[in-house]
LUMMI-596360 format. One line per 3 residues: number of its first residue (from 1); their letters; for each residue x, y, z of C-alpha. Coordinates in steps of 0.05 Angstrom, whole numbers, padded with zeros to 5 digits. Layout:
<marlums>
NUM = A = X/Y/Z  ... $
</marlums>
This chain:
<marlums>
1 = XXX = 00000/00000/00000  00055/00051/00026  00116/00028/-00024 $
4 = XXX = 00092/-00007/-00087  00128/-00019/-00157  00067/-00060/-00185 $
7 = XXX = 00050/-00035/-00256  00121/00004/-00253  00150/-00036/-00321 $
10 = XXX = 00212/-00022/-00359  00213/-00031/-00432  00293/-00018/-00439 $
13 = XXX = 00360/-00021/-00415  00361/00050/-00408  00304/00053/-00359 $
16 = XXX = 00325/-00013/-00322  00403/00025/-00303  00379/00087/-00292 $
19 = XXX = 00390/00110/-00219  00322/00111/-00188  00286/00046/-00222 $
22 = XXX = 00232/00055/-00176  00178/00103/-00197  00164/00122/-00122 $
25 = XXX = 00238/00137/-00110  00249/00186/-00164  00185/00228/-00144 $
28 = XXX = 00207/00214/-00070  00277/00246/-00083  00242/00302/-00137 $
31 = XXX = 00202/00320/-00075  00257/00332/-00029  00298/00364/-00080 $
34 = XXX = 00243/00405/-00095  00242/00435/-00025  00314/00436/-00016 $
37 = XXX = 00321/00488/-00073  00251/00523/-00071  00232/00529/00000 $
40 = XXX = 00285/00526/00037  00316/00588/00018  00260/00628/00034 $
43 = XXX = 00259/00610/00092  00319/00601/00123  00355/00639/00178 $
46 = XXX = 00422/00655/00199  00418/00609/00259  00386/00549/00225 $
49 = XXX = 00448/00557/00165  00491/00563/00211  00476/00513/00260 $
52 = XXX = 00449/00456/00214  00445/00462/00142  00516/00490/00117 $
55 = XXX = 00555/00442/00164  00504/00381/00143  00508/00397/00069 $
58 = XXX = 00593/00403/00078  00595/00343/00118  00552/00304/00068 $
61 = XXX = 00602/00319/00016  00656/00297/00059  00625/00234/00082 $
64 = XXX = 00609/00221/00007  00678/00216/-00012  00706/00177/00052 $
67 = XXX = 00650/00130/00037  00684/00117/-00033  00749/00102/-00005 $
70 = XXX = 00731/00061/00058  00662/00038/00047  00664/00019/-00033 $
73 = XXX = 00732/00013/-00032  00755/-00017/00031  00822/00024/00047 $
76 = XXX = 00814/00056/00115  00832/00122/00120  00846/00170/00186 $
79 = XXX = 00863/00227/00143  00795/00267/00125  00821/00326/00161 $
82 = XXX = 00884/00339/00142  00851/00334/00064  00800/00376/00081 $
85 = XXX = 00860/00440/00103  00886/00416/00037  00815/00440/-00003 $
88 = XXX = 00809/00500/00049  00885/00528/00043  00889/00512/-00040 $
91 = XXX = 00822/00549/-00039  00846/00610/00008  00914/00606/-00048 $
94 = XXX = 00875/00608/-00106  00820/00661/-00085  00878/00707/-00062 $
97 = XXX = 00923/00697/-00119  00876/00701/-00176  00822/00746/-00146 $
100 = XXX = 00794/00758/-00217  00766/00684/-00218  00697/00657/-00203 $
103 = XXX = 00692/00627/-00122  00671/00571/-00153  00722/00555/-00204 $
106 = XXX = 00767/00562/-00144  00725/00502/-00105  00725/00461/-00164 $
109 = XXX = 00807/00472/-00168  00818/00463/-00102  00782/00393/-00098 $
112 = XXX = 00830/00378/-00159  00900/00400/-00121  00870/00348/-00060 $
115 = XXX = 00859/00295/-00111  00921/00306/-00132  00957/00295/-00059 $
118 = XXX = 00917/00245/-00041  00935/00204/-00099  01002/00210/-00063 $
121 = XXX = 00986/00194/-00004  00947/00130/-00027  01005/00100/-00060 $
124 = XXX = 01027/00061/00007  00961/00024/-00005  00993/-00018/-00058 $
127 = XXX = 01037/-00040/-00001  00997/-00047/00060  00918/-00053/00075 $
130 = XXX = 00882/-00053/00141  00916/-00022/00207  00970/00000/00167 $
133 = XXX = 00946/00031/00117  00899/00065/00178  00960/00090/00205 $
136 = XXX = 00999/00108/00156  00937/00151/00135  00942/00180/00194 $
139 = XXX = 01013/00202/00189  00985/00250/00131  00940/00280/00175 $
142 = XXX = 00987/00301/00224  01047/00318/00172  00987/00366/00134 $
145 = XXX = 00968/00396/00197  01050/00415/00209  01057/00432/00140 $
148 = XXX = 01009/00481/00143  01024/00517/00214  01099/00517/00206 $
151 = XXX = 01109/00543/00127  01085/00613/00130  01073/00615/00052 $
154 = XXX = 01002/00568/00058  00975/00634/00102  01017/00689/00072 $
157 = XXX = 01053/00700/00124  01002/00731/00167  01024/00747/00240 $
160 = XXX = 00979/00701/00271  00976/00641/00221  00895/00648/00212 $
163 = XXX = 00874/00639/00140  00807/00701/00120  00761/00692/00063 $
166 = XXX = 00760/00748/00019  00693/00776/-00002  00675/00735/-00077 $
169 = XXX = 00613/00738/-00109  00572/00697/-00155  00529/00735/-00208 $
172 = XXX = 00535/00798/-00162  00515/00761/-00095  00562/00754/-00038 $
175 = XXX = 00581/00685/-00014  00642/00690/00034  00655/00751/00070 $
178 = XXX = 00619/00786/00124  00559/00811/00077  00546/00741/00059 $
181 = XXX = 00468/00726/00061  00450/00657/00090  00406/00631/00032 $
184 = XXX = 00466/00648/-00016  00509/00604/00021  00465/00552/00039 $
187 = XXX = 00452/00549/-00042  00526/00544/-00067  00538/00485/-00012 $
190 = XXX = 00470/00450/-00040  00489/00456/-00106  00556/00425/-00093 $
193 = XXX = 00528/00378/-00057  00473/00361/-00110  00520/00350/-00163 $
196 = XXX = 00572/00311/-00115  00529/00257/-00106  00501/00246/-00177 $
199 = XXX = 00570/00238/-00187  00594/00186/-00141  00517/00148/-00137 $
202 = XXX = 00545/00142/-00223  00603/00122/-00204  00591/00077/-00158 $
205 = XXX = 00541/00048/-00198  00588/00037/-00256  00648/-00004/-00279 $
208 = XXX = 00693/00039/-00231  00650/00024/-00174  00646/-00053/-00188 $
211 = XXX = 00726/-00054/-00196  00726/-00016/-00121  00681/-00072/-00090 $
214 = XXX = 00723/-00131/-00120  00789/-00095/-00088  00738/-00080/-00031 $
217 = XXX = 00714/-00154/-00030  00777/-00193/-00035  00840/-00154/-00082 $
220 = XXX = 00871/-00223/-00092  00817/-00253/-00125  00803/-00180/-00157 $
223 = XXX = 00876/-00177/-00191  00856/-00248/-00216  00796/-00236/-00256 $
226 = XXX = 00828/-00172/-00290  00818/-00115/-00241  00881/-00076/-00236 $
229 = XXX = 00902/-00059/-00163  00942/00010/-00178  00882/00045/-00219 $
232 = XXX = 00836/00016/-00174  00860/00043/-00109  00894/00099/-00139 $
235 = XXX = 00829/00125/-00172  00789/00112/-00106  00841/00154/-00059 $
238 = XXX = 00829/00207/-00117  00753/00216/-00121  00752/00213/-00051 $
241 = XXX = 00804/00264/-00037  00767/00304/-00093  00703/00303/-00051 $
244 = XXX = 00738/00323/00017  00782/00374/-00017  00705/00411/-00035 $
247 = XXX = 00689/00402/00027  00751/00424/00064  00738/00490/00009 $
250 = XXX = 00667/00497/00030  00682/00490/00096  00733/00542/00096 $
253 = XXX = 00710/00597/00049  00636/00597/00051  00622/00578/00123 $
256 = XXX = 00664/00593/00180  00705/00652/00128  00768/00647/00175 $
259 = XXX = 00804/00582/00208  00874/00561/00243  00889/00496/00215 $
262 = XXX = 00900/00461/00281  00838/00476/00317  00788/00472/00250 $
265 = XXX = 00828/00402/00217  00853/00371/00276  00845/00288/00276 $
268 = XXX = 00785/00298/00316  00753/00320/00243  00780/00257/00216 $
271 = XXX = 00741/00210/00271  00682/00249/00259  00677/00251/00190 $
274 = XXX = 00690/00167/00204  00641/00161/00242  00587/00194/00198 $
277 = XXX = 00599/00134/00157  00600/00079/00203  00536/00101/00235 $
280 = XXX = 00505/00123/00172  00531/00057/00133  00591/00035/00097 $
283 = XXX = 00576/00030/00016  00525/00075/00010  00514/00147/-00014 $
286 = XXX = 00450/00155/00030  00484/00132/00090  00532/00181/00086 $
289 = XXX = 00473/00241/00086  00440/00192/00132  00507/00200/00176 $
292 = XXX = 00527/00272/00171  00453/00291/00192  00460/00253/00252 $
295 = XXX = 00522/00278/00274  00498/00345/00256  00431/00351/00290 $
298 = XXX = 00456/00303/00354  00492/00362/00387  00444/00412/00369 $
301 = XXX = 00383/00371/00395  00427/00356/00460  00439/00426/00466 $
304 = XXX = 00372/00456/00460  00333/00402/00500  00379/00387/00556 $
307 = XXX = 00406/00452/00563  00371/00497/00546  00302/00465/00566 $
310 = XXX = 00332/00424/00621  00381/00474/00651  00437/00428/00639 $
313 = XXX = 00505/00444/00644  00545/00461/00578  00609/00413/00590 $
316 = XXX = 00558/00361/00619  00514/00355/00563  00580/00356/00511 $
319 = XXX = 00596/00286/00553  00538/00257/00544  00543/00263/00474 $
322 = XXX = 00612/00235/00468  00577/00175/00501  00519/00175/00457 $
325 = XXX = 00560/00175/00395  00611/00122/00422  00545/00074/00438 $
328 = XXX = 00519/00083/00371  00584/00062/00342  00601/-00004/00390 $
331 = XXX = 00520/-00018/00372  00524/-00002/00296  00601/-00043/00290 $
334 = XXX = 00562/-00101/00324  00484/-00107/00308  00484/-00077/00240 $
337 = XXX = 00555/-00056/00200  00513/-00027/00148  00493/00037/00197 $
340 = XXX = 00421/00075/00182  00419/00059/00107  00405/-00017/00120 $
343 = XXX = 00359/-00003/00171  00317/00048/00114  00325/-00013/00067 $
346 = XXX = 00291/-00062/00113  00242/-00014/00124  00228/-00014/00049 $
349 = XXX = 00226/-00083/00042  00173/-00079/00092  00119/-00033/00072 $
352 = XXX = 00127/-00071/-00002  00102/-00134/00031  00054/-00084/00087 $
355 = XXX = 00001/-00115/00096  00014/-00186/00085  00058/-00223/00133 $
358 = X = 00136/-00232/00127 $
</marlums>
């Protein structure tokens, strides 16, 4: 009754690959895109951009392309933030170097000079695999984080090492800077974001995407049956890093306008980043939405019922969400690896059979 796909026939190929088979999905995700672009932005506020949907829409793009590497790939990866100061200080390079250029040229760029360290970065993972590869991941992020507080040409040489967005436009509207409108930047992120998961939810759904899973699935067994280990995991560490690099730009330029590397990148952006995916689910591209809005609203929920309804301390209600979120994970890791997005599938599967017993 609720979720049917009786009477929903394909007659070709074309219809049968496209990404939303299902008649009810594609008017299900027309809907919400429908209000993400025409309602929303009429009626948003600076607190409810700034609170939830900028840093929801950034993190979705990061999670997106840690999902690649780890969840469709399988190469674990402690370095999201560390690639994320590579998008924001490439972006902060470009936009003050060639001010004459469109902000978003320089996002798009940016995402292209992470890609391109990430690739290099990725190249112990024809090596090593599992912890190893975790840690030597890891090592990035701490040798970016260095790199960028102790060579004073990634901040030009400012006194106090803290990177500003310069004002930029797009077709005449401000989107970093301190005259920045919150609908503006809310749309540039949702744009991104739109067009960063058409992208991997294609890729993933392609030829690239298969060859991830078989190095994913067993690499062995992979090289075997033709799938080449270097392009593989190369390409994977590149997309990814492409994704995180946007992010890192978005996250730099159009929402908080001015960072310090250590405090804004730090590891604990690469665990939580992480665990956006692991509670959202491994493999998918909705988990990783399904993820970053969790993580997103979580504090913001905590904060507003418990303290400010509840009286609460501050620091108090900050622990209990490090213990909520560590829960979730040791539940997630052991009940269901496949986070949120398996339980929405189930759910699915459900109201198709709703009424009749399963």
């Amino acid at each position: 009754m609720f979720y049917r796909e009786a009477g929903d026939f394909k007659t070709s190929y074309q219809d049968d690959n496209q990404t939303f088979p299902i008649k009810f999905d594609r008017y299900r995700y027309y809907l919400v895109l429908f209000v993400a672009f025409a309602v929303i932005p009429f009626m948003i506020n600076d607190y409810w951009a700034n609170a939830i949907f900028l840093p929801f829409l950034i993190y979705a793009i990061a999670a997106i392309g840690l999902n690649i590497l780890v969840g469709y790939c399988g190469q674990v990866s402690l370095g999201s933030g560390g690639f994320m100061a590579v998008g924001a200080y490439a972006v902060y390079k470009l936009m003050t170097s060639f001010p004459e250029v469109n902000i978003l040229i320089h996002v798009v760029l940016a995402g292209g000079i992470t890609a391109i360290v990430g690739v290099l970065f990725g190249l112990p993972s024809l090596r090593i695999k599992g912890f190893y590869l975790a840690v030597a991941t890891l090592a990035a992020q701490f040798f970016l984080v260095w790199l960028f507080n102790r060579v004073p040409w990634f901040y030009n040489y400012s006194a106090s090492g803290q990177i500003s967005a310069p004002e930029r436009t797009v077709f005449g509207i401000p989107v970093t800077g301190a005259n920045t409108d919150s609908w503006a930047s809310y749309m540039v992120c949702l744009v991104f974001v739109t067009i960063c998961a058409i992208i991997a939810r294609n890729l993933t759904r392609g030829s690239m995407g298969r060859r991830w899973m078989a190095i994913r699935d067993m690499d062995i067994a992979a090289e075997i049956i033709g799938v080449n280990p270097l392009t593989a995991k190369l390409s994977a560490f590149a997309v990814s890093s492409f994704f995180i690099g946007i992010a890192g730009a978005l996250f730099f330029s159009v929402y908080l306008g001015a960072v310090e590397v250590g405090e804004a990148f730090g590891i604990n952006k690469s665990f939580l980043v992480l665990f956006m995916i692991i509670i959202g689910g491994l493999g998918s591209i909705f988990g990783s939405f399904a993820g970053a809005a969790f993580l997103v609203l979580l504090p913001v929920f905590l904060k507003n019922v418990l303290v400010g309804t509840l009286g609460w301390p501050t620091d108090l209600a900050a622990h209990l969400e490090f213990m909520i979120v560590g829960g979730l994970i040791i539940v997630f890791l052991i009940a269901e690896p496949h986070g949120l997005a398996q339980l929405w599938r189930v759910t699915k599967e459900k109201l198709r059979l709703w009424p009749f017993p399963y």
